[in-house]
C-alpha positions in Angstrom: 29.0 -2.0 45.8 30.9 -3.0 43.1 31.1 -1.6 39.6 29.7 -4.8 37.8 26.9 -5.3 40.5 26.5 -1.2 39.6 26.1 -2.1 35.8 23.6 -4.7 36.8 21.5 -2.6 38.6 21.1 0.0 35.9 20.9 -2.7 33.0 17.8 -4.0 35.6 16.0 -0.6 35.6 16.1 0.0 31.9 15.5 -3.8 30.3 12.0 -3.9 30.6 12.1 -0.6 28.8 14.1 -2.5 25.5 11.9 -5.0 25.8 8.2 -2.5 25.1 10.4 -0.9 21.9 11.6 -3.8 20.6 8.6 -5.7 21.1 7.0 -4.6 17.7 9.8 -6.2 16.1 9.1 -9.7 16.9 5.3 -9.5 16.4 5.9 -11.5 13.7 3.2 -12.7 11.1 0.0 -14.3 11.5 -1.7 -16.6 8.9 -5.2 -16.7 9.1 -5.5 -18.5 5.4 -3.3 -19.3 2.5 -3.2 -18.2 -0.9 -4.3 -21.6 -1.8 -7.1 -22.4 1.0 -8.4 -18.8 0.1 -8.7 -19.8 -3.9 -10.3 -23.2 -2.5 -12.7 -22.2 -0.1 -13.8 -19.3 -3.3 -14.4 -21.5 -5.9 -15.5 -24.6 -3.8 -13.6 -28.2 -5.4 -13.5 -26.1 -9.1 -10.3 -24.1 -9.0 -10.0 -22.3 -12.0 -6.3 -21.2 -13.6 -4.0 -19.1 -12.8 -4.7 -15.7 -14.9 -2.7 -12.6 -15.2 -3.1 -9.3 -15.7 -0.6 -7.1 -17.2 0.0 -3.8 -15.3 0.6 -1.7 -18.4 1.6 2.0 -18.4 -1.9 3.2 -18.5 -3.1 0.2 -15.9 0.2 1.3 -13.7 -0.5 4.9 -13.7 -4.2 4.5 -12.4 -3.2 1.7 -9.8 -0.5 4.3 -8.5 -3.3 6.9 -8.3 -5.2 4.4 -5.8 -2.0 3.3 -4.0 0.0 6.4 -3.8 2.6 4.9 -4.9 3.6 2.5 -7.7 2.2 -1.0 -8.4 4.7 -3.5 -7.2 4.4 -6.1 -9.7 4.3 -6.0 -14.1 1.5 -8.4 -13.9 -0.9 -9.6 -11.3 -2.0 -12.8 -10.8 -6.1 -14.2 -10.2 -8.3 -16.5 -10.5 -12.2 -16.3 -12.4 -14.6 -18.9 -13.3 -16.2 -16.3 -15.6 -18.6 -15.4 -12.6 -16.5 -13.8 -10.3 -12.5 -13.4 -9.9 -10.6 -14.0 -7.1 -7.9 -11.3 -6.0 -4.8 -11.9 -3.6 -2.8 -8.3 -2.9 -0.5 -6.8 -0.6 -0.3 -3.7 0.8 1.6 -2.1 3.6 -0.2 -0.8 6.6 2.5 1.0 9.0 5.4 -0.5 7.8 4.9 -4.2 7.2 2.6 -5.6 4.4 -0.7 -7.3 5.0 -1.9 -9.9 2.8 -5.8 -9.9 1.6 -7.9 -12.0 -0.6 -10.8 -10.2 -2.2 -13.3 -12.3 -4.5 -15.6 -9.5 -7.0 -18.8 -10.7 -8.7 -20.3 -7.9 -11.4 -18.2 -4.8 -10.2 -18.8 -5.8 -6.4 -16.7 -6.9 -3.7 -18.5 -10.5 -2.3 -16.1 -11.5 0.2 -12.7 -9.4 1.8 -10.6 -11.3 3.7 -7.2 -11.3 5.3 -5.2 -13.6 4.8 -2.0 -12.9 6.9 -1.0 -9.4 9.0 2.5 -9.0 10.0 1.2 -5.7 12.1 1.8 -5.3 15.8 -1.0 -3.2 15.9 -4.7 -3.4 14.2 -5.0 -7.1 13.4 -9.3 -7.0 15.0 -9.3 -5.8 10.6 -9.2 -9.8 10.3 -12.3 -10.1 12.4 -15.8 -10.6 10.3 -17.7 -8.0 12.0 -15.3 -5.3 10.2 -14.8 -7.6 6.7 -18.4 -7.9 6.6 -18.7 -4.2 5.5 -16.7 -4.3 2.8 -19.5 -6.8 0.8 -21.8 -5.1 -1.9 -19.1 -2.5 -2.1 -18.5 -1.1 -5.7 -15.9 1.5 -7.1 -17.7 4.7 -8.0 -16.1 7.1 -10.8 -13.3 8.8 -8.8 -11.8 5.5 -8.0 -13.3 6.1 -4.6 -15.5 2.8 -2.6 -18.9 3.9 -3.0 -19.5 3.0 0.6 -18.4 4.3 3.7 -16.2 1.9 5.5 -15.9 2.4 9.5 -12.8 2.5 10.6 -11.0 0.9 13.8 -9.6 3.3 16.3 -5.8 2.1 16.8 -6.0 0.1 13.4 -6.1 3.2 11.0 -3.1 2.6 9.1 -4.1 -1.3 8.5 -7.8 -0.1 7.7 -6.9 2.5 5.0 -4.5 -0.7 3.5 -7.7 -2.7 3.2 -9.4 0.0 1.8 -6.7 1.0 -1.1 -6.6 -3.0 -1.4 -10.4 -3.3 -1.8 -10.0 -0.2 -4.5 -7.1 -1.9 -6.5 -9.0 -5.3 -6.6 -12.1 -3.6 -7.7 -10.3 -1.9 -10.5 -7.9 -4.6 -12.0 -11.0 -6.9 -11.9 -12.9 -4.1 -14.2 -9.3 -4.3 -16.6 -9.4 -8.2 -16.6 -13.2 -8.2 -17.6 -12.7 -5.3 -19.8 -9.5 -7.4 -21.5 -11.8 -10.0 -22.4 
């Protein structure tokens, strides 16, 4: 046998082994919704403007608490009708971000949803069944969701970013309305 056809044949044992580790790397990203469909489909044909809320020092050091880390932005963008306020965050889960929508009438979350997960793992957190928990949730007074969220076993990473998400949303929107 010859030494190329010798290279082949160990190259041929341990390809499909690159392949399972590399794999995670072209999971790729899906998009379940847009920025724009989720702002639409929240406030029906009445899109309301673009707000912002400034991350000050204080709002910063609070937002970091809920994080654990820093807030990655000076000023975060929603949209209210007055009613209820519409949130669009990112956090990361294991090591990409994942991008949820969030719309909050009086203190409460109404409607959590994802928008688009660039995971390899854990994307079932996009599925209703597990959203669907997160309604009637509030913030209680250590920053904490005053309801238990179940979690998803092989998802925990993406399921604690929806839950530090759902905690940030919850808290900017008491900011914004306390701003006003």
């Amino acid at each position: 046998m010859s030494s190329a056809e010798q290279l082949i044949r160990r190259l041929s044992r341990w390809l499909p082994c690159g392949l399972l580790v590399a794999a995670p790397a072209f999971a790729g990203e899906t998009v379940y919704l847009t920025t724009e469909q989720f702002v639409a489909e929240t406030f029906a044909d009445k899109t309301p403007r673009i707000e912002l809320l400034w991350v000050t020092k204080d709002v910063s050091a609070q937002a970091s608490h809920i994080l654990g880390h820093a807030p990655p932005q000076l000023r975060q963008r929603y949209w209210s009708d007055g009613a209820k306020s519409a949130w669009v965050l990112e956090e990361i889960g294991k090591e990409e971000p994942i991008t949820a929508g969030f719309v909050v009438r009086d203190g409460r979350i109404e409607q959590a949803r994802v928008l688009t997960y660039r995971e390899s793992r854990g994307m079932e957190i996009h599925y209703p069944v597990f959203l669907k928990q997160y309604a009637g949730t509030g913030l209680a007074p250590d920053y904490r969701l005053d309801k238990n969220i179940d979690g998803i076993s092989g998802a925990t990473l993406s399921v604690r970013a929806m839950e530090r998400m759902t905690r940030l949303a919850l808290y900017y929107d008491r900011i914004a309305h306390a701003n006003k």
